[in-house]
C-alpha positions in Angstrom: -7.1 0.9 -0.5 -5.8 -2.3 -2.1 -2.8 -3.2 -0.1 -5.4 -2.1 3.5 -8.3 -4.7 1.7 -4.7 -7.3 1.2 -4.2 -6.4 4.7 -7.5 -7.4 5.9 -7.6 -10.5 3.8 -4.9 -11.4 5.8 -6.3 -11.1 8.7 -9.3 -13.1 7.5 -7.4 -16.4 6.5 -5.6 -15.9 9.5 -8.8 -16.4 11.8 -10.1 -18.7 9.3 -7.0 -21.3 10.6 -7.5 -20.1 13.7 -10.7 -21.3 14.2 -10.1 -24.3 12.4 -7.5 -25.4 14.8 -10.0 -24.6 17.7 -12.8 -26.3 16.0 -13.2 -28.8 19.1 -13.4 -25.6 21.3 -16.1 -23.4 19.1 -18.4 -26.6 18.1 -21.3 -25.7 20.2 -20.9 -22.0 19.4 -23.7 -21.7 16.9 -22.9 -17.7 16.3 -19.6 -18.9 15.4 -20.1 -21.7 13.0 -22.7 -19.7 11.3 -20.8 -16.8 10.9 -17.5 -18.8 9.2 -19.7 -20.3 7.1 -20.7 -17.0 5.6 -17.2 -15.7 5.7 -15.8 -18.5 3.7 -18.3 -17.6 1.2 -17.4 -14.5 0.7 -13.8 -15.5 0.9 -14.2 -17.4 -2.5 -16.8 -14.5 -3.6 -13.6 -11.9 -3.5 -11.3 -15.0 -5.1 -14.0 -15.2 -7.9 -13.6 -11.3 -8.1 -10.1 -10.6 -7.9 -9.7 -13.6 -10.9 -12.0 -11.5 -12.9 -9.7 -8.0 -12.1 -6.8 -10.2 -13.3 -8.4 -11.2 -16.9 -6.2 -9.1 -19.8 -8.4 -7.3 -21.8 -6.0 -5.9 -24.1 -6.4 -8.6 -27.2 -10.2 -8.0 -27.1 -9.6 -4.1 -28.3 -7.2 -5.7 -31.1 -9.3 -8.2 -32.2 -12.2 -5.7 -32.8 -10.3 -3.5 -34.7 -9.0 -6.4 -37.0 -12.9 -7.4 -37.4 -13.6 -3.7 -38.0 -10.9 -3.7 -41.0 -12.2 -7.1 -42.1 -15.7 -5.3 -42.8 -14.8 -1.9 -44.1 -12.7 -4.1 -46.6 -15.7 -5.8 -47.7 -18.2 -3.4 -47.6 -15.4 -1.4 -50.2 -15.3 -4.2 -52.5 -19.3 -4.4 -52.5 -19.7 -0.5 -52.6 -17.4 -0.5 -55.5 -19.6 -2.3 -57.2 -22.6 0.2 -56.2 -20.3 3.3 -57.3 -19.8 1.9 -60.5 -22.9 0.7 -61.3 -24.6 4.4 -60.2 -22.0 5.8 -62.1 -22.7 4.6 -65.4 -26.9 4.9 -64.8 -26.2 8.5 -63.5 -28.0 7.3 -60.0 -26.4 10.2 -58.1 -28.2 9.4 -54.5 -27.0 5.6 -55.0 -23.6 6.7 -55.6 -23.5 9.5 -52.5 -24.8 6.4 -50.7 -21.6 4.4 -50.5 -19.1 6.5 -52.1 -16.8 6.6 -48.4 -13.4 5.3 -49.0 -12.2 2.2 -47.1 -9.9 4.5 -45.1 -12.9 6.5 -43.8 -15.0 3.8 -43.6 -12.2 1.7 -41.0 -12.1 5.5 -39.2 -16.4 5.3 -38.6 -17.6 5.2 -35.1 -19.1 1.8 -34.0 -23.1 2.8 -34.4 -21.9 4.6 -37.7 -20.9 1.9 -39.2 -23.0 -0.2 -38.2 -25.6 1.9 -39.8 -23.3 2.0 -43.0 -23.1 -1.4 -43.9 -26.8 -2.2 -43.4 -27.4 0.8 -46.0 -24.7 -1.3 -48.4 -26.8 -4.6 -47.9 -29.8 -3.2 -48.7 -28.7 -1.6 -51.7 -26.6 -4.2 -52.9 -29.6 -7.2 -52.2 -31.7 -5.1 -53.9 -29.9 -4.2 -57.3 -28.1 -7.8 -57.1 -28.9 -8.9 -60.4 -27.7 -5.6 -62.2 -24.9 -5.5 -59.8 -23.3 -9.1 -60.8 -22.2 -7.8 -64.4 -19.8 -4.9 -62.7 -18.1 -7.9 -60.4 -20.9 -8.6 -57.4 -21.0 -12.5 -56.4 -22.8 -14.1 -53.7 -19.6 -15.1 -52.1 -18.9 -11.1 -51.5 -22.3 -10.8 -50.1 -21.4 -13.7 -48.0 -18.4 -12.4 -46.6 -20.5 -9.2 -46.0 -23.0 -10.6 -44.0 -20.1 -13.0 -42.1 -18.2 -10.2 -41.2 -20.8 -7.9 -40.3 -22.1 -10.5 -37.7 -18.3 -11.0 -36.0 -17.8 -7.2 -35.3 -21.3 -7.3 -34.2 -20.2 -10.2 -32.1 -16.7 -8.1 -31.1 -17.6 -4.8 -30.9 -18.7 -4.7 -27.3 -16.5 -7.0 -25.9 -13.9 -4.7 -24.5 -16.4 -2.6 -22.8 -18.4 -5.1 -21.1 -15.3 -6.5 -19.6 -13.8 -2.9 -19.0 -17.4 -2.9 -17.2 -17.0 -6.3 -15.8 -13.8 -5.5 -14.1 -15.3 -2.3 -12.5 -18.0 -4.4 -11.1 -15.4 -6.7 -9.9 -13.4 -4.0 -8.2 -17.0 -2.7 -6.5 -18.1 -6.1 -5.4 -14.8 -6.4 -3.7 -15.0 -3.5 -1.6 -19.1 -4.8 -0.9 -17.8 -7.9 0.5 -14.6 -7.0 2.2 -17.2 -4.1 3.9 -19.6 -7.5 4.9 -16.6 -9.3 6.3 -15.9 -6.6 8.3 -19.5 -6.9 9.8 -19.5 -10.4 10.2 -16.0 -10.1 12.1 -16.7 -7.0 14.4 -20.9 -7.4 14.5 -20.3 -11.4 15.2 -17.3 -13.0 16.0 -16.2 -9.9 17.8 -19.0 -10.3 20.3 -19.0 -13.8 20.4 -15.7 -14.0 21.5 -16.7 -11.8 24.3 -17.8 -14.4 26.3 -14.4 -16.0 26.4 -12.8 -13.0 28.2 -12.6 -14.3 31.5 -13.5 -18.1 30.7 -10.8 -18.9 28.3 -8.5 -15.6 28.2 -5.5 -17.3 26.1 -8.1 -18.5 23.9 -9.3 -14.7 24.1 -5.8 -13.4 23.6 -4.6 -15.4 20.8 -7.6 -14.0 19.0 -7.4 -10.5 19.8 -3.2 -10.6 18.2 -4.6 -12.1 14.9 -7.6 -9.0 14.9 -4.4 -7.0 14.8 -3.4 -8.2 11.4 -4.1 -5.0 9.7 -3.2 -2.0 8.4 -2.9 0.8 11.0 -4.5 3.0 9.0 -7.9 0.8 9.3 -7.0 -0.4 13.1 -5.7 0.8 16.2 -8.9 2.7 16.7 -10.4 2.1 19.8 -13.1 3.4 21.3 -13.1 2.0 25.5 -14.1 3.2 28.9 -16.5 2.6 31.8 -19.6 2.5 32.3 -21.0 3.4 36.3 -23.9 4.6 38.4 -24.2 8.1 38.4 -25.5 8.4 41.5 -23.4 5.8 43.3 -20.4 5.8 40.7 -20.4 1.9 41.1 -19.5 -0.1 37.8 -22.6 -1.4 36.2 -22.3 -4.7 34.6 -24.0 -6.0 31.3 -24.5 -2.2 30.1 -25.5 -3.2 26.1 -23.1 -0.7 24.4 -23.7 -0.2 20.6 -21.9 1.8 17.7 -22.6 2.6 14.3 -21.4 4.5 12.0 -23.1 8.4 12.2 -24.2 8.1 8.0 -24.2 4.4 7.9 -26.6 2.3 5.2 -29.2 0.1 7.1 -28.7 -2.6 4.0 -25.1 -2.8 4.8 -24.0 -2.1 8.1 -25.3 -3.6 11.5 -24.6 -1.6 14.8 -21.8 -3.3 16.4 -23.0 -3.8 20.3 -20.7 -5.5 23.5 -21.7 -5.7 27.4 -19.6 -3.9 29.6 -17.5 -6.6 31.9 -17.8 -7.1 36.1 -16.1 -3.7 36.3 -18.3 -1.9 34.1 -15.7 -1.9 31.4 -16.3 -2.1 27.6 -13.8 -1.6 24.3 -14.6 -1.7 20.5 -11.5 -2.2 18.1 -10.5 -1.4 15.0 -12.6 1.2 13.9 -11.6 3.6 11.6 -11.4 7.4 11.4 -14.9 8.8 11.4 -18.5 9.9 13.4 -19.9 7.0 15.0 -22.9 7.1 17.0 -22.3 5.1 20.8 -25.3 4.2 22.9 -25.5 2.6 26.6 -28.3 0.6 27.6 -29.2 -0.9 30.6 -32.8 -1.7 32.3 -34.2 0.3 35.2 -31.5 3.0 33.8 -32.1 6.0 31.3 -30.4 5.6 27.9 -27.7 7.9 26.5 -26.5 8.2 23.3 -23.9 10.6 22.1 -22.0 11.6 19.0 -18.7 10.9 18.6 -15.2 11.4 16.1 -12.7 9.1 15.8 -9.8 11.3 14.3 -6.7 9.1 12.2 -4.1 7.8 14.9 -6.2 8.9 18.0 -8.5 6.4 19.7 -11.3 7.5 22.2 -11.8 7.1 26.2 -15.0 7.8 27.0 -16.5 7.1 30.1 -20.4 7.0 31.1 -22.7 7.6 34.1 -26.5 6.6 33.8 -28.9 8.1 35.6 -31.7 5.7 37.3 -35.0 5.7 35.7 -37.4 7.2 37.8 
């Protein structure tokens, strides 16, 4: 999947300079304009992405374990005090309160802890004045309360940006699938109309479209459309495709007129049901189901039958 979306990306900066250097020729193409706009975009969208996927994560997990030592240190040296102090007044449920040793107290899950230490500061805010003769001072508390707010701080860091990079790598694969409408739902059929009025204009478009991987392209679903009766080519047939399960929110059906001889061809699809529909007024309108199998593109040809 990555190097096909590098493959299309490609293929995208490619027809970004392409139409750049024919900007004279597409300036009163409004489909056009408007449709680069929103491709460049979604260009920077993926850059903005794909810096995020890049970002090393790795000192985020070491800096909340350090701030996680930091504050079981602390919350030993103020427990100690605690212990000792139920010790010698025989407070048994003070002393089962804190009596975890640092070691166990580093090993606590996140929410455990957390839950820990504000037990400790309660305690130890509450006995404070009988606490200061076995070695409490202010200072500890503090350092208790600073450190308890930096692994609060860092203790979620690493998974939001474990998270954040998931998003990235999702809002990737949204945009490069919106790029893919924009080229094949609008520059695809704008370009269309260039066919016979500017073919190497036409041409030199179609060879950058084939900038990808072959898995993706070399699809192609073509054939005629004609007169059942009369088996004459019919002109400006509206021929649409979709994919068979596609979402309405992100896919668009993808629709071309068949040419002076009745001909029509959609490129680069990939493997997979699509639906294909012919439309034409004073003629019936047929719709079929169709597969697209890996490697094997599609004729299909197509006679409509006259309304009556």
């Amino acid at each position: 999947m990555l190097s096909t979306n590098r493959a299309y990306m490609k293929m995208i900066l490619a027809l970004i300079s392409f139409f750049t250097r024919y900007a004279e020729k597409i300036q009163d193409n409004a489909i056009i304009q408007n449709t680069l706009k929103l491709i460049n975009e979604k260009v920077k969208l993926i850059a903005h992405f794909r810096e995020i996927q890049k970002k090393d994560t790795s000192g985020l997990a070491r800096d909340k374990q350090k701030s996680k030592k930091q504050l079981a240190e602390i919350i030993f040296l103020v427990s100690g005090a605690i212990r000792t102090y139920a010790y010698d007044t025989s407070n048994t449920l003070m002393y089962n309160a804190v009596k975890q040793p640092v070691s166990k107290i580093a090993a606590m899950g996140d929410t455990v802890l957390l839950v820990y230490t504000e037990n400790v500061k309660k305690i130890a805010v509450k006995n404070f004045k009988e606490l200061e003769a076995y070695g409490l001072t202010q200072e500890n508390m503090d350092k208790l309360e600073a450190d308890h707010l930096d692994f609060l701080h860092r203790m979620t860091r690493p998974r939001e940006a474990i998270a954040e990079k998931s998003t990235a790598t999702i809002k990737i694969k949204e945009t490069i699938r919106e790029l893919r409408n924009l080229v094949v739902g609008n520059l695809d059929n704008a370009m269309v109309n260039y066919i016979n009025s500017d073919s190497v204009f036409y041409e030199e478009y179609e060879q950058i479209r084939e900038i990808v991987d072959p898995a993706t392209r070399h699809l192609d679903v073509y054939g005629y459309a004609m007169d059942e009766e009369t088996r004459l080519a019919l002109k400006n047939v509206a021929v649409t495709i979709i994919r068979a399960k596609a979402s309405a929110n992100i896919e668009v059906p993808v629709q071309k007129l068949t040419t002076e001889k009745g001909y029509y061809r959609f490129k680069g699809l990939e493997p997979e049901k699509y639906i294909i529909t012919f439309s034409l007024h004073n003629y019936d309108t047929f719709e079929k189901e169709i597969v697209l199998y890996p490697g094997q593109s599609l004729k299909l040809d197509v006679a409509l039958r006259k309304t009556e």
